[in-house]
C-alpha positions, 0 to 999 in steps of 0.5 A, a space after each residue: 613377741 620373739 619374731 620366729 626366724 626363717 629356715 632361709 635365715 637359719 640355713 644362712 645362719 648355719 652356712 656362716 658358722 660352717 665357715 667360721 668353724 672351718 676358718 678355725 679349725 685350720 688356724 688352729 691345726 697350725 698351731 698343733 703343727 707347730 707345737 708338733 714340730 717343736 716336741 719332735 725337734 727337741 725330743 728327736 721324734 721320728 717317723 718310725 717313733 709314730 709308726 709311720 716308718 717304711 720299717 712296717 712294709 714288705 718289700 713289695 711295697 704292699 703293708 703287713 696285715 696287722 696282728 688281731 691282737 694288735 688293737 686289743 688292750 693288754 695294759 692299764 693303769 688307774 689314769 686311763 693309759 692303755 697299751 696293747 703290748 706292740 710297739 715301744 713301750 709308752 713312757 706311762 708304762 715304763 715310770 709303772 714298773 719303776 716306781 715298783 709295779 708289775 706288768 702283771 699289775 697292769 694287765 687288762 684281765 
């Protein structure tokens, strides 16, 4: 016959994988961020390629208000690739229109 465990033991149990969980996690967000680092040198990503520019603040200091159309999607393509039409244009969609779509061929109705 199985032995039934505790909620004591079962709490110990979860506190211990909680802490295994968090361990990994930050090891494997350095790998991630060394895996970032490398695309961003060798692409010569910047800040404002991610949107984290300090071209999207007023002068004030204080950030725009973002456009209500700026969360909705305008463009998919049968991968799953979305984009709402702000910003540069994601890689996906660009090789779309060179290999012959329209951007109406990509737009969400």
């Amino acid at each position: 016959m199985v032995r039934k465990r505790t909620a004591l033991e079962i709490d110990a149990e979860i506190a211990k994988l909680q802490r295994e969980r968090e361990e990994t996690r930050v090891a494997e967000k350095a790998g991630v961020v060394a895996r970032m680092k490398e695309a961003i040198a060798y692409y010569g990503i910047t800040a404002a390629d991610l949107g984290l520019g300090g071209a999207s603040r007023k002068a004030s200091g204080s950030a725009k208000k973002p456009s209500p159309e700026a969360g909705r999607v305008k463009f998919k393509d049968d991968a799953g690739h979305t984009w709402s039409g702000f910003g540069p244009k994601p890689r996906w969609f660009a090789e779309a229109l060179a290999s012959g779509k329209t951007e109406a061929d990509l737009r969400v109705a």
